[in-house]
N, C-alpha and C positions, 0 to 999 in steps of 0.2 A: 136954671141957675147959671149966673154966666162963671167964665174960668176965675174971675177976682173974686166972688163970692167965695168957689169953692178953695182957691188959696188961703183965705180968711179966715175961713171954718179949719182947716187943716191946721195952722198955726193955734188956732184958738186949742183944737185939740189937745195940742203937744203941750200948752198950757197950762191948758186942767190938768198934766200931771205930770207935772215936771222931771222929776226920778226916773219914774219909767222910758221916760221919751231919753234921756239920757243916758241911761240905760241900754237901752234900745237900740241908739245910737253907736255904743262903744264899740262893738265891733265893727262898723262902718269904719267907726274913726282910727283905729288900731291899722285896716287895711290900707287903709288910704298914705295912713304917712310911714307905714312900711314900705310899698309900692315905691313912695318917691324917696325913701332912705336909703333903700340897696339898690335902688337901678344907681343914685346917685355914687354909691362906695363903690358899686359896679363899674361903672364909668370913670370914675378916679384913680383908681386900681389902673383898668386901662390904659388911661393917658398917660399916667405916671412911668407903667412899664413903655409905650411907645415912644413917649419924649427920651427915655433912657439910652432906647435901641437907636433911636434913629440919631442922637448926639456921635454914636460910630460914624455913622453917614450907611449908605447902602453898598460900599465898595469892601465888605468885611463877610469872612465868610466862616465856619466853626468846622474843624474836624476834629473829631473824638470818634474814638474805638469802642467797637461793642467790646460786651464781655469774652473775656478769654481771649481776641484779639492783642498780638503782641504791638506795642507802642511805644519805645524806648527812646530816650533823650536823644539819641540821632536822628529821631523819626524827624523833627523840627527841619534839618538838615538836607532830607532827603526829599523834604517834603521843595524844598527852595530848590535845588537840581531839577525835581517834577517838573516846575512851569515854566514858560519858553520865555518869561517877561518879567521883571524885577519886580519883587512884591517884601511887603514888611512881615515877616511869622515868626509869631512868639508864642514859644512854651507854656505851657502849664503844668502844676502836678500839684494839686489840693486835698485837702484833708481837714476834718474836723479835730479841735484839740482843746484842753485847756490850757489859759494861759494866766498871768498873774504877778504880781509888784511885791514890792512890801507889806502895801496897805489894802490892796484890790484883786478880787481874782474875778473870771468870767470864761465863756467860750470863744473862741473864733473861729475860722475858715483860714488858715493856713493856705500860703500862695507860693507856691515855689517857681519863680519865671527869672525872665531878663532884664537887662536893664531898657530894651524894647519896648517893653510893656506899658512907660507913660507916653509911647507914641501914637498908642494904637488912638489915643481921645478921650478916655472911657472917664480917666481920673487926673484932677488936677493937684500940685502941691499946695499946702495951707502955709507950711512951716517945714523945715531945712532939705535935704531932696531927697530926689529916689533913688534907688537899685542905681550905683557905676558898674561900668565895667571892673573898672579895677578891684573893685568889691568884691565884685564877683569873681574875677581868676582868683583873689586870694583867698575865698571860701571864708570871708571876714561872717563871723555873726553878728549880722546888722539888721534893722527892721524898720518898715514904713509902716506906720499904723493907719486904717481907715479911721474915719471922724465916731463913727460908736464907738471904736475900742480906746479912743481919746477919753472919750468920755467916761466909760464902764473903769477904765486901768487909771486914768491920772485927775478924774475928775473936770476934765476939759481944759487941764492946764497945758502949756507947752510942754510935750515930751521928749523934745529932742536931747539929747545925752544924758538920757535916764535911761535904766535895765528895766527888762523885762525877760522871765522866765517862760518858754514856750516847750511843752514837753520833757521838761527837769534842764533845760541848757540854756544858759544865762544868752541874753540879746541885746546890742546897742540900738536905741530908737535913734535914728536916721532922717525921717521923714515922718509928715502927718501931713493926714489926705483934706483935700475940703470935703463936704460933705456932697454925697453919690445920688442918694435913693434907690429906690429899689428898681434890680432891673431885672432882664432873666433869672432865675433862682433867686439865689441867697443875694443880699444887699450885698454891692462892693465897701460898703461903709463896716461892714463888722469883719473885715478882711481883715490879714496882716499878712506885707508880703517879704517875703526873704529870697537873698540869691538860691536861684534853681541849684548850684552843684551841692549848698549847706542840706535844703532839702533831701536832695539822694542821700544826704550823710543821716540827719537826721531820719527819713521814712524807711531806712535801709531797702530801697527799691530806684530802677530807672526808668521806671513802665510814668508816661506823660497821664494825665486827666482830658488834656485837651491841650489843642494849635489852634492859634487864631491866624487865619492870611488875612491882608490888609494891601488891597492893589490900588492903583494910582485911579480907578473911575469903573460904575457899576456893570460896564460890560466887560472889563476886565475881572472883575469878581462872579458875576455868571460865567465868563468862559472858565477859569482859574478853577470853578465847580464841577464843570463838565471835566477840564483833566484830570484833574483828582477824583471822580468817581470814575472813570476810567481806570484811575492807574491802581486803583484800590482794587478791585473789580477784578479784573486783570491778577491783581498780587495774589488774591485769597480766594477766587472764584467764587465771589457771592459781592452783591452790590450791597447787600449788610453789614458786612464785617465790620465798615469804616462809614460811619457818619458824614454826611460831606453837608451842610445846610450855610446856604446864603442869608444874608443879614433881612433881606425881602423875605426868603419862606420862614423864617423865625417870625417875625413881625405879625407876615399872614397867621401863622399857626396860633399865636398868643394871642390875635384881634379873634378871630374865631373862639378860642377856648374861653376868651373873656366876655364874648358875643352870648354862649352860651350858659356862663355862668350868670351872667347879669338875667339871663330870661331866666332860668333855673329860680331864683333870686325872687323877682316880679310873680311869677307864676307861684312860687309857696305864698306870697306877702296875698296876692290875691286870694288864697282861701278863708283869708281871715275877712274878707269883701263876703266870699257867699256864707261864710258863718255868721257874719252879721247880718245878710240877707234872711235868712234863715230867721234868724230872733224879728227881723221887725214882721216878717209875716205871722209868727208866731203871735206877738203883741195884737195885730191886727184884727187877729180872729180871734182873741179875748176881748178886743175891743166890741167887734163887732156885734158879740155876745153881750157884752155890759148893755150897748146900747143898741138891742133891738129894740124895745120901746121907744126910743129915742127915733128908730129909724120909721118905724109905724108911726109916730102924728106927724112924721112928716109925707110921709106919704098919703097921710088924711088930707094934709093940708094943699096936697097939688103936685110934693116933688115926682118926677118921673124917675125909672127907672137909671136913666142914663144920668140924673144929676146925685143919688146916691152912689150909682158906681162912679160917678168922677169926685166925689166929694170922698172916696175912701180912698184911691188910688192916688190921688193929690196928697194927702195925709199922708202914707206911705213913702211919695216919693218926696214931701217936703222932709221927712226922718233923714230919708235918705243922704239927700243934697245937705242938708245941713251938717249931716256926719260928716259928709264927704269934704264939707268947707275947713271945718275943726280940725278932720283929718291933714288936709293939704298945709292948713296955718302950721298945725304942729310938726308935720312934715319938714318944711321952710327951714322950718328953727332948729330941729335939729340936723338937717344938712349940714349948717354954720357950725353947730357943737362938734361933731363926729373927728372933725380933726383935729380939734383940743381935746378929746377926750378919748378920741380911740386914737391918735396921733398916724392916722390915714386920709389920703385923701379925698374928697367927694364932690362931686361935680354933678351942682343943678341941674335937671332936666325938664326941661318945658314940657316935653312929649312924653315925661310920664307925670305930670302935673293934669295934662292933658286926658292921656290915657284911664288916670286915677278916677277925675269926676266924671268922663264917661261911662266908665265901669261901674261907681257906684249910681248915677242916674238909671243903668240897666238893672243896677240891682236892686232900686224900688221898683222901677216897673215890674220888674218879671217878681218879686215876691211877694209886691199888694196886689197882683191883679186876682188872684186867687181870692184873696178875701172879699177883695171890693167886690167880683161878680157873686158872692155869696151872699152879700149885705144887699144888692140890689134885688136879688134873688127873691127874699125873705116877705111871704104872702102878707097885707096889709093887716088883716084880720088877727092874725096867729102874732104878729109883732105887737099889736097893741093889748094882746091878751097877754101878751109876754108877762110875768111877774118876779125874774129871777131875779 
């Protein structure tokens, strides 16, 4: 029997029963466009957080205090006398809160900084500006909203000199942000930022959340890291006390953490590859069972042993490959959906496109070959007496 015959025969197979073989298939198919679903949101995720990080540039660096480290509004201050070269650092002191209009209430991330804080890159204005100074020395209650909270509080209409209540204290909107996405942690989009001294009034506290430094080029931001874990080091006697991490080892950390989650991801979607494995070997050996008669006149009739085992094992992996196509088609397509409808982003991957139908190729071979050597196995005699 050459190889076209026995593809022939395999499809004619799956044919004869159409349900079954379909059947049969759906777990192939399930794994398959899992596989290239989440490595793809895997991937998106990622990009989305790296393009975020890297719009800083690499010359930005993050200091926040461990717990029970003291971190007080001069720490910003002291942190600028530290380095021996002119740098941009701006405060932070965040908190979760509700907030709310006349018509709309919601949550936010409360930002209590400087008027600094639209230099660093991160955020651009849509509509009227940011954080002044002078805003700021006169402890005005004023607010920039991120582009969700435009949206969740005014309905996406212009906010500017409209109130807003943030923890029972009436606010004038100032600013609205364009839209951020998502970057380290929480989105800068569901932010709302207000002058740092309102904050200390409002949190009744001046312990910071975090300092961002921001130097003129990234070996001034690696050395600017080295002196601040130093001068930390040095203050509290422990290189823990105070966080010191560059815009590089953020980047690294979150490529790896997302490296991880994306296999995490692949590697569950794959079980659903040997669980469908599993069913077609299953099928196989019912099959094989239906038609041992089948398999005895042929073996009267001249087949050898090796064109019944390639004639089952074809059968098997034509299940397979064809799941695995159905898989990938449906795969494709919802890529494209995920971000209308999970409103995340996802990005195609050839290499798990790739990975998928290799995967599911191994997994007809390795679980027809079990039946096929059975069916070729099956004495000529005892198959054609078969009567089940």
């Amino acid at each position: 029997m050459t190889w076209r015959d026995g593809v022939l025969l395999a499809f004619k197979g799956m044919a004869g029963n159409k349900l079954r073989a379909i059947l049969t298939m759906l777990g192939v198919i399930i794994g398959v466009a899992a596989v290239i679903v989440l490595v793809a949101i895997g991937q998106g995720a990622s990009s989305l957080v790296t393009s975020r990080i890297e719009t800083l540039g690499t010359n930005v660096i993050f200091v926040s205090p461990a717990g029970g480290t003291p971190f007080p509004a001069s720490e910003a201050a002291m942190i600028t006398r530290a380095l021996p070269f002119p740098t941009l650092v701006v405060p932070e002191m965040n908190t979760g809160a509700k907030v709310s209009t006349l018509t709309a209430s919601g949550g936010a991330q409360i930002v209590g900084t400087t008027s600094a804080y639209i230099h660093l890159g991160a955020i651009s204005i849509a509509a009227g500006h940011f954080l002044t100074p002078l805003e700021i020395a006169q402890d005005q209650h004023v607010a920039v909203l991120g582009a969700n909270q435009v949206q969740t509080l005014f309905g996406g209409s212009n906010p500017v000199g409209a109130a807003v209540m943030i923890m029972g204290q009436q606010f004038r909107v100032i600013g609205a942000l364009n839209v951020v996405g998502q970057g380290p942690g929480a989105s800068q989009d569901n932010d709302i930022f207000i002058p740092m001294t309102v904050a200390q009034s409002l949190l009744s506290t001046t312990q910071l959340s975090q300092v961002t430094v921001k130097t003129s080029s990234p070996d001034q931001a690696n050395l600017a890291a080295d002196y601040l874990t130093n001068f930390y080091t040095n203050a509290f006697g422990s290189a823990t006390a105070v966080t010191v991490a560059s815009e590089d080892q953020v980047l690294q950390t979150l490529q790896a953490t997302r490296a991880t989650f994306t296999n995490l991801l692949a590697g569950t979607a794959a079980i659903a590859l040997i669980v469908g494995g599993i069913g077609i070997m299953n099928i196989m050996l019912v099959s094989v069972t239906e038609r041992t008669r089948e398999i005895g006149i042929r073996q009267a009739l001249g087949a050898t042993r090796e064109d019944i085992l390639l004639q089952f094992l074809l059968e098997s992996m034509a299940m397979s490959l064809s799941g695995g196509t159905i898989g990938a088609i449906v795969g494709v397509g919802l890529v494209h959906l995920v971000p209308v409808l999970l409103k995340t982003p996802a990005v195609f991957s050839p290499n798990a496109l790739i990975l998928a139908f290799v995967f599911s190729t191994a997994v007809g071979l390795f679980f027809g070959l079990y039946p096929a050597i059975k069916a070729s196995g099956l004495d000529p005699i005892q198959a054609l007496r078969y009567d089940g």
